[in-house]
C-alpha positions in Angstrom: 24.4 11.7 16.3 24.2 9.5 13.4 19.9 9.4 13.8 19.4 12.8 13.8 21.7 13.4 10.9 19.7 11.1 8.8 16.5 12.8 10.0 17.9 15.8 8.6 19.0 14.3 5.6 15.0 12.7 4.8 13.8 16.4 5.9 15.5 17.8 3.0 14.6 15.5 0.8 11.1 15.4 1.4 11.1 19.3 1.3 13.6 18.9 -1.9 10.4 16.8 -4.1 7.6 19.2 -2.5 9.4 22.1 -4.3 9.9 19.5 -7.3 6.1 19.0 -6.8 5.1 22.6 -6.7 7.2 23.9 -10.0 5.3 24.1 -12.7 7.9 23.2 -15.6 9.2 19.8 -15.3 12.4 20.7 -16.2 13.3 23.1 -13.9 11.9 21.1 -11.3 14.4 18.6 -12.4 17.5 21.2 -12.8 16.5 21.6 -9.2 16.6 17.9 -8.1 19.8 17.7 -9.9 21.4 20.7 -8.3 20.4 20.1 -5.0 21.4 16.1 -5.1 24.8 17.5 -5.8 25.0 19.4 -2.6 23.5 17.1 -0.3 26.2 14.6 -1.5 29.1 16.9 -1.2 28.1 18.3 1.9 25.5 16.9 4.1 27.4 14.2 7.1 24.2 11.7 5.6 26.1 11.6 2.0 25.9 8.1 0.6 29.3 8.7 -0.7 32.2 7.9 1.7 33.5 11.0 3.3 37.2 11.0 1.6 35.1 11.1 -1.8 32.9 14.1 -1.0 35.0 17.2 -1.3 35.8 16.6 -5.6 32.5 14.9 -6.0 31.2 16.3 -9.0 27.9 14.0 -10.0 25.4 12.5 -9.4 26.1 12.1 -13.2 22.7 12.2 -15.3 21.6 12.3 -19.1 20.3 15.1 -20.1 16.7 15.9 -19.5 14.1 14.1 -22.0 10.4 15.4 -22.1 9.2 12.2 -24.1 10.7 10.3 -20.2 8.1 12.1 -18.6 5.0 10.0 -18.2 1.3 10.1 -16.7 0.4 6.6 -15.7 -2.9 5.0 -15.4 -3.0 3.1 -12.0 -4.4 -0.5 -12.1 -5.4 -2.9 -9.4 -3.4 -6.1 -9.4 -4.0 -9.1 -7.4 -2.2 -8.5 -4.3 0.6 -10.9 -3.5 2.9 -10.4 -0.8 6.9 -11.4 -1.1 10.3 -10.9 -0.1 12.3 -8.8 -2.4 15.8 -9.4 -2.3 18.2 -6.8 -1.0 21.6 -5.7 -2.0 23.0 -7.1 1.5 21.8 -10.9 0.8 18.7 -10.2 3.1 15.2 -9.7 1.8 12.9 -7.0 2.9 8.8 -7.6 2.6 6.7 -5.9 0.3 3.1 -5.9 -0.9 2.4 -5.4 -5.1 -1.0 -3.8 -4.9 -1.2 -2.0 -8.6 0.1 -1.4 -12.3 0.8 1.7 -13.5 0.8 1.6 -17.0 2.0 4.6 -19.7 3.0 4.5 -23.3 5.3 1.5 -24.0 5.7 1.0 -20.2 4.5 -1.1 -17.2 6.0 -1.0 -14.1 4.1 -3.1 -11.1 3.6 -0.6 -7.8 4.8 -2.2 -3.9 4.0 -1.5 -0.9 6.6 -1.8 2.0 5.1 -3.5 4.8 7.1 -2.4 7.4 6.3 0.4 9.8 4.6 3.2 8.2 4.9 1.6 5.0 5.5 3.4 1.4 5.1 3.1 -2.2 8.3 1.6 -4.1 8.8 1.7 -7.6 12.2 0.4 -8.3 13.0 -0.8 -12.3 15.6 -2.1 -14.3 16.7 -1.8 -18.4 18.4 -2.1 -20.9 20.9 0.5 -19.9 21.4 -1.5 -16.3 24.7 -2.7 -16.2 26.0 -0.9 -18.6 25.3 2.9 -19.2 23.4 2.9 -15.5 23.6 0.8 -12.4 23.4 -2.8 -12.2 21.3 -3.4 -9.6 18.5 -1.2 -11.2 17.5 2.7 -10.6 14.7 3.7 -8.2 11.9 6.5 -9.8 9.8 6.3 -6.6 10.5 5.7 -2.8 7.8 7.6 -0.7 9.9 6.2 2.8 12.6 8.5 1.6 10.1 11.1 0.4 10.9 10.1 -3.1 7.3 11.2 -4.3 6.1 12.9 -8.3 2.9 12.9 -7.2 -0.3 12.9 -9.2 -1.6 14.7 -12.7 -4.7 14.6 -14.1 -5.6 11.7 -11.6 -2.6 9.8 -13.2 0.9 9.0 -11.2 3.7 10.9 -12.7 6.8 8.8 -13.8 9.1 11.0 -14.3 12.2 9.3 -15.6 14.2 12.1 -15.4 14.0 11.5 -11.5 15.1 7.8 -12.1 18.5 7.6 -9.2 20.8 5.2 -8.2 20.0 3.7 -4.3 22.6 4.5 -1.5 24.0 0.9 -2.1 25.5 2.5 -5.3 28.4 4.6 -3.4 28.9 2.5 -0.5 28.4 -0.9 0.6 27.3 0.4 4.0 24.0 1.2 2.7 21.3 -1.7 2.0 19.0 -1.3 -0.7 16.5 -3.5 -2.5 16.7 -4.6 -6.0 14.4 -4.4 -8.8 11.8 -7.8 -9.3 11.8 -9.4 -12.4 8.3 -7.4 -13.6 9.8 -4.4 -13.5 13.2 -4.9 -16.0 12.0 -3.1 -18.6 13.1 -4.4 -22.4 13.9 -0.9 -23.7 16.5 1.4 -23.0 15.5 4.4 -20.5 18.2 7.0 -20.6 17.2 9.6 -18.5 17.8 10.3 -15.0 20.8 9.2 -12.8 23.7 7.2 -14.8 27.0 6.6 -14.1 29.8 8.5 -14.7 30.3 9.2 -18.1 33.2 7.7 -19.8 
């Protein structure tokens, strides 16, 4: 059954990031994330990848890990203002910004999804989008799909070594929203997922 697969498929992720959470050294946390991405996608009947491409599948492709990419943010308050942020389907799906999270030379606004259960969303784009990485921007947090860094020092971690590509990526069968205007970045973020490598 299609349901229970993708249950299985958010268990492991959500138990993937507690171990990321738990591990003291960001980068074997994130030699952990990358490694265990990889089998998910090759083996697990959830893959975002269409089945015929999962046997040689040898990504997802990422640049290399970058300490400086790994930032503490201080969480604002912003006015709330509710919207509908377009999806890679042509649909919209609603979402609530409620904060800035704000670190070094970068601002990303923080949404809430206001469906069932809800969930923090950080989605971005940069300079690389298009180009180096996905066009229709990288995700760095999705709590919904367990997608979670958690906290430091009473700051939210954005770790852009976590940055991924959304389902939508692999296969059009898989709807994803896109990144608002606020959150296109000016600056080039190489770290985390990219595509393949030329």
């Amino acid at each position: 059954m299609d349901e229970l697969d993708l249950l299985d498929w958010k268990r492991q992720v959500f138990e993937l990031y507690a171990r990321v959470r738990s591990q003291p050294e960001p980068a074997v946390a994130w030699a952990l994330w990358r490694r265990e991405r990889e089998r998910l996608f090759r083996e697990h009947p959830q893959s975002p990848l269409p089945v015929d491409e999962r046997p040689s599948y040898t990504g997802p492709h990422v640049f290399d890990y970058d300490a400086a990419w790994r930032l503490l943010a201080l969480v604002e308050a912003a006015d709330e203002q509710s919207f509908e942020l377009p999806s890679s389907d042509g649909e919209t799906m609603s979402f609530r910004r409620f904060a800035v999270a704000q670190a070094q030379h970068v601002e990303l606004e923080l949404y809430w999804l206001e469906g069932y259960g809800g969930g923090l969303f950080v989605p971005f784009a940069d300079a690389t989008s298009g180009d180096e990485t996905y066009g229709a921007r990288r995700y760095i947090l999705d709590t919904v799909k367990g997608a979670d860094l958690g906290v430091r020092d009473r700051r939210l971690v954005l770790d852009f070594n976590f940055a991924y590509q959304p389902s939508c990526s692999y296969d059009v069968r898989w709807t994803c929203p896109l990144a608002p205007p606020a959150n296109r970045l000016p600056i080039a973020v190489r770290a985390g997922e990219r595509l393949r490598p030329s």
